[in-house]
C-alpha positions as CSV (number, residue, x, y, z in Angstrom):
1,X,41.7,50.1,-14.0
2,X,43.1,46.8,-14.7
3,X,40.6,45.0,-12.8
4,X,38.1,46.9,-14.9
5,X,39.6,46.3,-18.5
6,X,39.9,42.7,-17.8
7,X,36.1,41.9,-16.2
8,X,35.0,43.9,-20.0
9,X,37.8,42.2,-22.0
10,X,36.6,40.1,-25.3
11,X,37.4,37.0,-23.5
12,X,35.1,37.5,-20.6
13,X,32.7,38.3,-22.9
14,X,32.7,35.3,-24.7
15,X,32.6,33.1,-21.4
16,X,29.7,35.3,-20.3
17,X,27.7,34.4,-23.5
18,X,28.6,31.0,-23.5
19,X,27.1,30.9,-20.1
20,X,23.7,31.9,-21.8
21,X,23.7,35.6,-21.0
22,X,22.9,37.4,-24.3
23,X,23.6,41.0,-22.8
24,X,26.8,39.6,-21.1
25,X,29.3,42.5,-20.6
26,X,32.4,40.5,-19.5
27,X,32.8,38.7,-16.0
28,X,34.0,39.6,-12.4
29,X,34.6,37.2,-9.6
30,X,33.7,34.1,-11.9
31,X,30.2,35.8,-12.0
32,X,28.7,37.3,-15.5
33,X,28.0,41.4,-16.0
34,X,24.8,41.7,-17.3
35,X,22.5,44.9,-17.3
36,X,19.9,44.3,-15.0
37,X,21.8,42.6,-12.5
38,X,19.7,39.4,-11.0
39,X,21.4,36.6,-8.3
40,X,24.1,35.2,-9.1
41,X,25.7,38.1,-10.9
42,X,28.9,40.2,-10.8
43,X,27.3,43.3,-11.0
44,X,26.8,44.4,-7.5
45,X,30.4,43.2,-6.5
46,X,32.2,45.6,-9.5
47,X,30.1,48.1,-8.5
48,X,30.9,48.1,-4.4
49,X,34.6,47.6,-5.7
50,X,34.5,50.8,-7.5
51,X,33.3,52.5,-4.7
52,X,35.7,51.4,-2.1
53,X,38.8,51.3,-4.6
54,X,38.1,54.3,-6.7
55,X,35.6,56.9,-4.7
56,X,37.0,55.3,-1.1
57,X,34.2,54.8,0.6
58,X,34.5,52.1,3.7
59,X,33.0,48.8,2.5
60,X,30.3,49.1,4.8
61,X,29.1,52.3,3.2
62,X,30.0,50.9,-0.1
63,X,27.9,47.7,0.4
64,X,24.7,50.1,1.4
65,X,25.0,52.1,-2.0
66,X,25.3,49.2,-4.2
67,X,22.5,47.7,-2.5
68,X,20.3,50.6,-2.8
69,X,21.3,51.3,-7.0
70,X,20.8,47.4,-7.2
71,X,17.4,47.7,-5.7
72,X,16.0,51.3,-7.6
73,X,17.3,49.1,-10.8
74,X,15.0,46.3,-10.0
75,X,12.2,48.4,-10.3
């Protein structure tokens, strides 16, 4: 959960913004959050984190369902 609180802290945030992401949630990995998640974004890599750390899936299993919720999103 600390992971979490810091990727959405103010700070990240702010650096996410500054990077020119208007919708800029925080950051993860050096990489911005951003609804929408497009290349180049933390997005994906929270989200298979959760899964492994938090619902303990394997991260092979984990990779395969953020790929697929990255890919219905991108429709």
């Amino acid at each position: 959960m600390k992971v979490e609180a810091e990727a959405h802290s103010a700070e990240n945030i702010q650096r996410a913004k500054a990077l020119g992401y208007e919708d800029g949630r925080g950051m993860y990995q050096g990489k911005p959050l951003v609804p929408g998640s497009g290349a180049g974004q933390g997005d994906f890599s929270l989200l298979k984190d959760r899964l492994i750390w938090h619902q303990g899936y394997s991260p092979e299993v984990a990779t395969k369902i953020a790929a697929k919720a990255k890919w219905m999103t991108m429709k």
